[in-house]
N, C-alpha and C positions, 0 to 999 in steps of 0.2 A: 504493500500500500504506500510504505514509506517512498519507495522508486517511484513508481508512477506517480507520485506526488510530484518529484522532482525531475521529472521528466515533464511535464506538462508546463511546469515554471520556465526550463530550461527553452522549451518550444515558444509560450510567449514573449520569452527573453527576446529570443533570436527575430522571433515576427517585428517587436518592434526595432531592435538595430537594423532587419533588411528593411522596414519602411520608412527606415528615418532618409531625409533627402539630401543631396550636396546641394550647395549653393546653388540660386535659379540663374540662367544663362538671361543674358541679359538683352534687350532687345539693341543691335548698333546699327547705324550709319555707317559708308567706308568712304575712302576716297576725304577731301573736303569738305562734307558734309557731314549737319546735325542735330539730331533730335528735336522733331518740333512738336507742340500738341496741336491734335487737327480742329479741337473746338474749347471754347473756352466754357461750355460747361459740363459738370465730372459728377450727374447723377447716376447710380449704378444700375447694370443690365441685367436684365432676367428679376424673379422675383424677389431677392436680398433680402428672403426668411433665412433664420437660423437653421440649422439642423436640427429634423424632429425631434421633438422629446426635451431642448432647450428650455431653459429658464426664458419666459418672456419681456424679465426686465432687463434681456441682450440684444433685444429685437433693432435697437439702433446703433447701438456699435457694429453689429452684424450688415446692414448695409452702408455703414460709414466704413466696413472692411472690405468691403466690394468694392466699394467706389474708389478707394484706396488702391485699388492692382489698375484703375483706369489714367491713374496721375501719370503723363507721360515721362519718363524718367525716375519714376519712384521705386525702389527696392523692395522686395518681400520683404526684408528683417523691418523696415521702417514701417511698413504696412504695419506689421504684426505687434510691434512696440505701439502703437498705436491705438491697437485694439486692445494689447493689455492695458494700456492707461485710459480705453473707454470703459474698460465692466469693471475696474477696479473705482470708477470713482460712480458707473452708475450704480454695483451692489451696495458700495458704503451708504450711499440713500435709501437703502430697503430695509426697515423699520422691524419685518415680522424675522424674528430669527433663524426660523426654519429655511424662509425663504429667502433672506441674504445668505445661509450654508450653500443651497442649492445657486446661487446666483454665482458665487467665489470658482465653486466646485466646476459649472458650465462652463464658466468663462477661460478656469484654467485649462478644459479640457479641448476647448478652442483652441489658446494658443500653443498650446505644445504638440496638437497636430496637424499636421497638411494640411491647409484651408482650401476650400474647394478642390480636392484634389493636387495642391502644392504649386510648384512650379509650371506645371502643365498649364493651371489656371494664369496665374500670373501674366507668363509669356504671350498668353491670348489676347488677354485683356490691353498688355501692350501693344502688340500689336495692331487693336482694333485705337487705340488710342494714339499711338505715335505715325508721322510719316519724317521723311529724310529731305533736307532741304540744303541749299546754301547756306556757311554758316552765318553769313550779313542776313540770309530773311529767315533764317532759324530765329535771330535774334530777334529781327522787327516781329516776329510771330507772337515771340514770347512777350514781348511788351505790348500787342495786341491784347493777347490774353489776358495780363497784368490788369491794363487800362480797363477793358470791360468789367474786369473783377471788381474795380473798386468802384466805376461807376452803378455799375448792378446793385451794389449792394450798399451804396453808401459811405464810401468808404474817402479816406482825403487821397483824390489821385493826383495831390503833388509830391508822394512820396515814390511814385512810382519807379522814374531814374533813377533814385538813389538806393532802391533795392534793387533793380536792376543790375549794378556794378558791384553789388556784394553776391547777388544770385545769377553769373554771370556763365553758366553751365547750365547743361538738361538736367544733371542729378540736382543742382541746388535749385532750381528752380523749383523742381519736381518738390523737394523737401519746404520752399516757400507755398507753396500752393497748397500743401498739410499742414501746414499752421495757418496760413489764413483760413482753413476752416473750420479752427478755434474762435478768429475774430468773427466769421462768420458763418452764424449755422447752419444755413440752408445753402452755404456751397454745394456740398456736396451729396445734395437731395436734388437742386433743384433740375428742372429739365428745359432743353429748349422751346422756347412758345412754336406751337404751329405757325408756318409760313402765311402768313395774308393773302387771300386771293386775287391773283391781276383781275383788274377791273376786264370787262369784255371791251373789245374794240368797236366801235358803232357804225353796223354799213353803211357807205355812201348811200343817200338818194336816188334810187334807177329812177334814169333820165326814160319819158315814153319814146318808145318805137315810132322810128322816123316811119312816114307813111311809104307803103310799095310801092313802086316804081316802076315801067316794063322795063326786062334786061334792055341795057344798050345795045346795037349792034358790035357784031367782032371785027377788031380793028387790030392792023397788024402793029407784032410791037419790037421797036427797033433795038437793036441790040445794047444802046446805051441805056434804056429803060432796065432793059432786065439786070443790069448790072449795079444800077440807083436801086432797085427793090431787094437785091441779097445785101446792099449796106445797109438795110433800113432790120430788115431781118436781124444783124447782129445785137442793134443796138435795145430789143423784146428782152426783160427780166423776166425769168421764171419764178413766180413770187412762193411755188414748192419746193424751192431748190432750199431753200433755210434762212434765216433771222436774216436782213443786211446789217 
């Protein structure tokens, strides 16, 4: 009894050292180019419930953990520091004892394993969130982003150059854009408004049909004529061929 006791120890052992993971490959640019985000807002995809059976006062860390793998340039470790410093300060708010054990207990269980599936997720989520630019409109990207950030939300955008030059990389930027969504808390909720619909274009006026006519008689046509009519031919836009 005793063996098979320690055998079975020795097998969960080994389960978690094979599923524990190396470091996540990180999403790069080559060449002159650098990490840019493709939008400047970082609400998270799919439904950013916790795993079943979760404590539901993780329910917001759990998608401010999502939202987190979509920061372009942002690290899983930072991610994850992240979310321990989300359920550690929302458990400390839960009053019923049982239910702060159970809150502690979740949240540790979060971060010490592969969140959505680990690196795999991560990578994805970078991907779906970075593209590779010039590093001069890498940078004007990033101060796009920046600017909208603090106009969106309120925020004094005359500070924005000036963190600009301290967050002057994808990783710091990536690590500025997770703290600003300490300053602000529906960064990282919020989502892009539906596009406005173009107004419709208003048809001209149909002019009435000129009265009929009998055909003219056929009259011969001299060869400089026919030659004025294929010039007149070129200068006809195809108004199906696309936008001018």
């Amino acid at each position: 009894m005793r063996v098979a006791t320690l055998v079975l120890l020795w097998t969960a052992t080994a389960e978690v050292v094979i599923n524990k993971e190396k470091k996540c490959t990180k999403f790069k640019c080559y060449g002159r180019k650098d990490m840019a985000p493709r939008s400047p807002y970082f609400a998270p995809r799919g439904d950013n419930a916790c795993p079943e059976g979760a404590s539901p006062h993780l329910a917001t860390c759990c998608a401010k953990r999502d939202a987190c793998a979509g920061i372009c340039g942002i690290t899983e470790d930072a991610c994850q520091k992240a979310f321990n410093a989300c359920y550690a300060h929302v458990c400390e708010a839960v009053d019923d004892f049982d239910e702060n054990a159970r809150c502690l207990k979740d949240g540790k269980i979060g971060s010490d394993w592969p969140w959505r599936g680990g690196c795999t997720f991560h990578a994805a989520q970078q991907k779906l969130s970075c593209r590779c630019e010039a590093r001069k409109d890498a940078a004007a990207r990033r101060k796009q982003v920046l600017e909208h950030v603090y106009k969106r939300y309120g925020g004094d955008a005359s500070k924005v150059d000036e963190l600009l030059i301290r967050a002057d990389t994808p990783k710091l930027f990536a690590q500025l854009i997770l703290r600003l969504a300490g300053k602000f808390p529906t960064l990282l909720s919020d989502t892009r408004p539906p596009a406005e619909p173009k107004p419709k274009k208003k048809a001209p006026p149909s002019e009435p049909a000129p009265p009929e006519e009998a055909p003219p008689a056929e009259a011969e046509v001299e060869v400089d004529d026919v030659a004025a009519a294929e010039e007149d031919e070129d200068d006809v836009i195809d108004l199906d061929a696309g936008e001018l």
